[in-house]
C-alpha positions as CSV (number, residue, x, y, z in Angstrom):
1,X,-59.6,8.3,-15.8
2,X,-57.0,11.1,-16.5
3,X,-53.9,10.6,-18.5
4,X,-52.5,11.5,-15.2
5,X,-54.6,8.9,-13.0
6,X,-53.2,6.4,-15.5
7,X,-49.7,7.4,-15.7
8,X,-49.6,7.1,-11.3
9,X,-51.9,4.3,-11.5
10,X,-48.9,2.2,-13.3
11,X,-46.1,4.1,-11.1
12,X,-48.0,2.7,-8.3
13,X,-48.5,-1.0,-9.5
14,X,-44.6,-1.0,-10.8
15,X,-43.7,-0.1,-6.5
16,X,-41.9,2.8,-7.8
17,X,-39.8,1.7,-11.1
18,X,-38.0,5.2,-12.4
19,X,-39.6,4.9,-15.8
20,X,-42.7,5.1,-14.6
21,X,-42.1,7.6,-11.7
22,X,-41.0,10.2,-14.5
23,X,-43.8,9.4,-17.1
24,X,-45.8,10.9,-14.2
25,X,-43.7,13.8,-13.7
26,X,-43.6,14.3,-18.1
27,X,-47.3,14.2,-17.5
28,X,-48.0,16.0,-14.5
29,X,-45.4,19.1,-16.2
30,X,-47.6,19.3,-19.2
31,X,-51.0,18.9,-17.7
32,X,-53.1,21.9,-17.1
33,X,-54.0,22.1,-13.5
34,X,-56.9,24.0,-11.5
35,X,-55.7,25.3,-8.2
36,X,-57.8,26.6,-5.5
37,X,-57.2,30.2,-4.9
38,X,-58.5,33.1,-2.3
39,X,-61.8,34.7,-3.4
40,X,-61.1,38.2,-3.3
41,X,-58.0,38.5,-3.3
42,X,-56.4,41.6,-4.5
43,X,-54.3,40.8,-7.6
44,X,-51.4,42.4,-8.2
45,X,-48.1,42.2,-10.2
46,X,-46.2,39.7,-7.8
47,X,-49.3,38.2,-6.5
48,X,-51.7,38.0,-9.3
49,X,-53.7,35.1,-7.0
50,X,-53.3,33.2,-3.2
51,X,-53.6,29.7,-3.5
52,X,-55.3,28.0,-0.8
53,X,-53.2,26.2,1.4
54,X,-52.7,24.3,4.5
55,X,-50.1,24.2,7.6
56,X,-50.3,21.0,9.5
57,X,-46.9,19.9,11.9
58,X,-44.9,22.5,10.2
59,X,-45.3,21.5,6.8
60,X,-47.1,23.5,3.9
61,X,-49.6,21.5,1.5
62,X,-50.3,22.8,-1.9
63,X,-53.5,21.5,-3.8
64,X,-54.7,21.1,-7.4
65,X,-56.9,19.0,-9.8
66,X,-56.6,17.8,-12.7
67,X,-59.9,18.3,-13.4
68,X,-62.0,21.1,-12.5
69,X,-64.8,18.5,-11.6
70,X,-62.8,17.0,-9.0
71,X,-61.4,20.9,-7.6
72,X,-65.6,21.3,-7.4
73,X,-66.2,18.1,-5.7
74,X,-63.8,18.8,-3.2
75,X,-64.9,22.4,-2.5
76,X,-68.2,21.0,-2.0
77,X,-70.4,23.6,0.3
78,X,-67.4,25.8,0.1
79,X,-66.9,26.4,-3.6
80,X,-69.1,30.0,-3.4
81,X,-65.9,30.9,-1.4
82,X,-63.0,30.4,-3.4
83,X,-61.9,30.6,-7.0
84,X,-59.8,28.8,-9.3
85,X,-57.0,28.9,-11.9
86,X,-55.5,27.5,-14.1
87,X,-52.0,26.6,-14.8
88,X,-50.1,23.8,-16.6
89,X,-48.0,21.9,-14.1
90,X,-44.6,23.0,-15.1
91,X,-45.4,26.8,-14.0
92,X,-47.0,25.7,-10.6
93,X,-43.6,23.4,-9.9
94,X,-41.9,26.6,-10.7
95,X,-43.7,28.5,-8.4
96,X,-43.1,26.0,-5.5
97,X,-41.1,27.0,-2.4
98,X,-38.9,24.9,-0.1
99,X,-40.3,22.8,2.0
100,X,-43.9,22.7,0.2
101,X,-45.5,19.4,-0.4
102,X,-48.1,19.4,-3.7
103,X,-51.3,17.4,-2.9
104,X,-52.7,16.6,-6.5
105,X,-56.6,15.3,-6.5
106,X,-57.0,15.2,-2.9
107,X,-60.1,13.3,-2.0
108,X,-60.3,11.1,-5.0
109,X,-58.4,7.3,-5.7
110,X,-56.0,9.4,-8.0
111,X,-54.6,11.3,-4.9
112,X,-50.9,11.8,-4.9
113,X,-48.6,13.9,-2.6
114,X,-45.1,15.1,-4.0
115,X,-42.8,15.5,-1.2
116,X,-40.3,18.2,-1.4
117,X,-37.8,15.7,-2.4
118,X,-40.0,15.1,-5.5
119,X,-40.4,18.8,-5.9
120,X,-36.8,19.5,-6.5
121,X,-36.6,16.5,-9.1
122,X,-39.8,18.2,-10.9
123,X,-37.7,21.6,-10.7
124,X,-34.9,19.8,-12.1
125,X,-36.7,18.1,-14.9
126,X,-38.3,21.6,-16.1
127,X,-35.3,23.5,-16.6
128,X,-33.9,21.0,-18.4
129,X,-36.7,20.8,-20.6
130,X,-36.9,25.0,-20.9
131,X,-33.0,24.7,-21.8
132,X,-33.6,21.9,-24.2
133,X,-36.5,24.6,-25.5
134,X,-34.0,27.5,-25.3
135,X,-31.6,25.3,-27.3
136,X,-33.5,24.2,-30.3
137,X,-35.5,27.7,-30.6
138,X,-32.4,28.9,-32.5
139,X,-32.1,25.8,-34.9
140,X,-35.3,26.2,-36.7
């Protein structure tokens, strides 16, 4: 079990409480993440990789793991046709447009989906801590 897993785990059995809720969004910011990508794909400077994703009813899903065994169980017969990379979760919630939803672990207990809703409070939470980084850099 992941920091991560335990961090929802206690979100989950709380129903929700905020200070819980946003020990999983500290720890999902910080955590590095492996994200399905394209094999292939042509890398350039705006689009250095494609991560995989999914349409279903109009919505857009966005996947990663925590682990890279879990991305590999997942992949199962498929992996020989996609890659990976890696990125800590405060540059992927960057990287997230309107109205994607971010599927972390999917296929294991420690699944979670972040609605778009939760997506802007993750955006929120990260420039806040980049400004609180910006802020300080110039005090040491």
């Amino acid at each position: 079990m992941t920091e991560l897993d335990r961090a929802i785990a206690a979100a989950y059995a709380s129903q929700g409480k905020q200070q819980d809720v946003n020990v999983v969004y500290l720890t999902l910011l910080k955590s590095t993440l492996f994200v399905p990508t394209q094999k292939g794909h042509q890398a350039t400077e705006e689009t250095p990789f494609s991560p995989l994703f999914t349409q279903l009813e109009g919505r857009y899903f966005m996947i990663a793991f925590d682990r890279l065994e879990r991305l590999n169980h997942w992949a199962g017969e498929y992996a020989d046709h996609m890659s990976y990379v890696e990125l800590l979760g405060m540059d992927i919630v960057k990287g997230l447009n309107e109205p994607v939803y971010f599927c972390l672990n999917i296929g294991s207990a420690a699944y979670k989906e972040f609605s778009p809703d939760e997506i802007r409070q993750l955006k929120k939470i990260a420039a806040r801590i980049e400004q609180l980084k910006h802020n300080t850099d110039g005090c040491l």
